[in-house]
C-alpha positions in Angstrom: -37.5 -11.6 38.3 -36.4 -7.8 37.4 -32.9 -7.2 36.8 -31.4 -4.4 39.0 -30.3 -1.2 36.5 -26.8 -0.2 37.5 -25.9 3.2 37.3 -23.3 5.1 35.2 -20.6 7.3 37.8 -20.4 11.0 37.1 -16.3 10.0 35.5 -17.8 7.6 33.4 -20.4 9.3 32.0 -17.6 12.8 31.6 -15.1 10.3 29.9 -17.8 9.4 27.2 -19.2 12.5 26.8 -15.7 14.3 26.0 -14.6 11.4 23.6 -18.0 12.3 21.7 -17.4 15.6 22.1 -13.6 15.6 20.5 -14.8 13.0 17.7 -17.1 15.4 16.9 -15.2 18.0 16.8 -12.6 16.0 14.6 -14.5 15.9 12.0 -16.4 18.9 11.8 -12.7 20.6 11.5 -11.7 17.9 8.9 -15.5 18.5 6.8 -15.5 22.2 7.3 -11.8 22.7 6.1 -12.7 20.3 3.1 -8.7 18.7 3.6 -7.8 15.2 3.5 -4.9 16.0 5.2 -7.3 15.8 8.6 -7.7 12.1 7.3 -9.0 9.9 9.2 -10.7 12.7 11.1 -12.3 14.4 7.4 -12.8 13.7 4.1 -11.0 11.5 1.9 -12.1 13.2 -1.1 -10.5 10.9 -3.8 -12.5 7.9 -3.2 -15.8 9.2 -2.2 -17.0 9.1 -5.3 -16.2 7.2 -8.7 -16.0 8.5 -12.5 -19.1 8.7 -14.7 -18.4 6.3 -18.1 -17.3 9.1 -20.2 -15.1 11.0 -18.4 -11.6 11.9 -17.6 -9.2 11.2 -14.8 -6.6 13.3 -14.1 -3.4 12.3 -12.3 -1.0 14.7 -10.8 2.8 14.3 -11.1 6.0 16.0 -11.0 9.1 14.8 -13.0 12.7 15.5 -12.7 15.7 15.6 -15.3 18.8 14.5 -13.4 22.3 15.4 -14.8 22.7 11.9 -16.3 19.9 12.8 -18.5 16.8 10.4 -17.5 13.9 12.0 -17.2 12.0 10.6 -13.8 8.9 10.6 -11.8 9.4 12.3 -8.0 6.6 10.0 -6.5 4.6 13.2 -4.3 5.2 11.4 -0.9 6.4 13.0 2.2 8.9 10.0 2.5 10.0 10.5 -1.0 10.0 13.7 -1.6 9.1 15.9 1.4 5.6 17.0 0.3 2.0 15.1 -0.3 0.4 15.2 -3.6 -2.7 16.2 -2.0 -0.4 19.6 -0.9 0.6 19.7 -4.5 -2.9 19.3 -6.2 -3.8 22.5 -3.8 -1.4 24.9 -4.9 -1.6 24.0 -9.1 -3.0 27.2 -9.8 0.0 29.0 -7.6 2.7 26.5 -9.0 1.5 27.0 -12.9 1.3 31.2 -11.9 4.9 30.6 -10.4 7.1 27.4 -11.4 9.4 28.2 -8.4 7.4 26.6 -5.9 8.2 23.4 -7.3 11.6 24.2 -5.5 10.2 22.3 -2.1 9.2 19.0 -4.4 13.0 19.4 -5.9 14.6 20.0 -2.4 12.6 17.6 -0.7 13.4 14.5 -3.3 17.4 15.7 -3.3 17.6 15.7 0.4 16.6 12.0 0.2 18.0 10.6 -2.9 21.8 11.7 -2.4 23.2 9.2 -4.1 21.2 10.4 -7.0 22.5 12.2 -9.8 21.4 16.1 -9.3 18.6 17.3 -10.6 18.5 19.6 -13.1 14.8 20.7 -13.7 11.3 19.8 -12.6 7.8 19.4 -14.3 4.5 19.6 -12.7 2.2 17.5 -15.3 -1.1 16.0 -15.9 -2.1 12.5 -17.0 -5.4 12.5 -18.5 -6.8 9.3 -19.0 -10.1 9.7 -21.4 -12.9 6.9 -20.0 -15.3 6.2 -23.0 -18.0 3.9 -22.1 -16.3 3.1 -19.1 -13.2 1.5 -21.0 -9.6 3.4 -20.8 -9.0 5.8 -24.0 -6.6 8.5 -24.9 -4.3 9.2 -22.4 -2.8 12.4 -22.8 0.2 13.9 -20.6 0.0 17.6 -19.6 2.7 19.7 -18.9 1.4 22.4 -16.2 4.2 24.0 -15.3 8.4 23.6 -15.4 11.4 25.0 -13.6 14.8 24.8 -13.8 17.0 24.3 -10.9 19.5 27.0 -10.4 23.3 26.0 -11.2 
């Protein structure tokens, strides 16, 4: 016995082809732009590939000094601080050319920590965590680039 074929209605078939059309297009903006910050419509960059057994992994941070005198990591979160390490990571060769960007990553953090001592000044550094054969070596902190808060 054949089975009768049912067709597909001209809105069906225009719904499926514009969802296509607009995934598509998602990511070709998110690939061509080479920014996670497309994620989940481009590449997530940091975990598309992994570390060869004798290499180095380098983690991005900035640290503050608050008036009580600790020394402490601003974790690079929009909710934590106002900015993504991703956006951070970007600009290193602008921030280390001129410290005073590091102002948003300082504003950012103080606007959401007020019951935080202020802060006083700001590092942009570098872990560098040396793999050889594959086990954790040296790990070596980097200071890229500092600024002090004005009074």
């Amino acid at each position: 016995m054949e089975q009768r074929v049912r067709s597909i209605s001209v809105a069906s078939l225009a719904w499926r082809i514009a969802a296509t059309v607009l995934g598509i297009g998602l990511l070709l903006n998110g690939s061509l732009l080479m920014s996670d910050d497309a994620w989940p419509f481009g590449p997530l960059s940091q975990y598309a590939f992994s570390p060869s057994r004798n290499s180095t992994i380098v983690i991005t941070r900035v640290e503050g000094l608050l008036a009580d005198g600790r020394r402490v990591n601003l974790p690079l979160r929009v909710e934590t601080a106002g900015i993504s390490r991703a956006e951070i990571e970007a600009r290193i060769p602008q921030i280390t050319a001129n410290p005073s960007l590091l102002r948003s990553v300082a504003d950012g953090w103080m606007s959401r920590h007020t019951a935080e001592p202020a802060l006083l000044r700001v590092w942009l550094v570098q872990d560098q965590t040396r793999l050889v054969d594959g086990r954790v070596g040296p790990i070596r902190l980097v200071e890229l680039a500092a600024w002090e808060l004005p009074s």
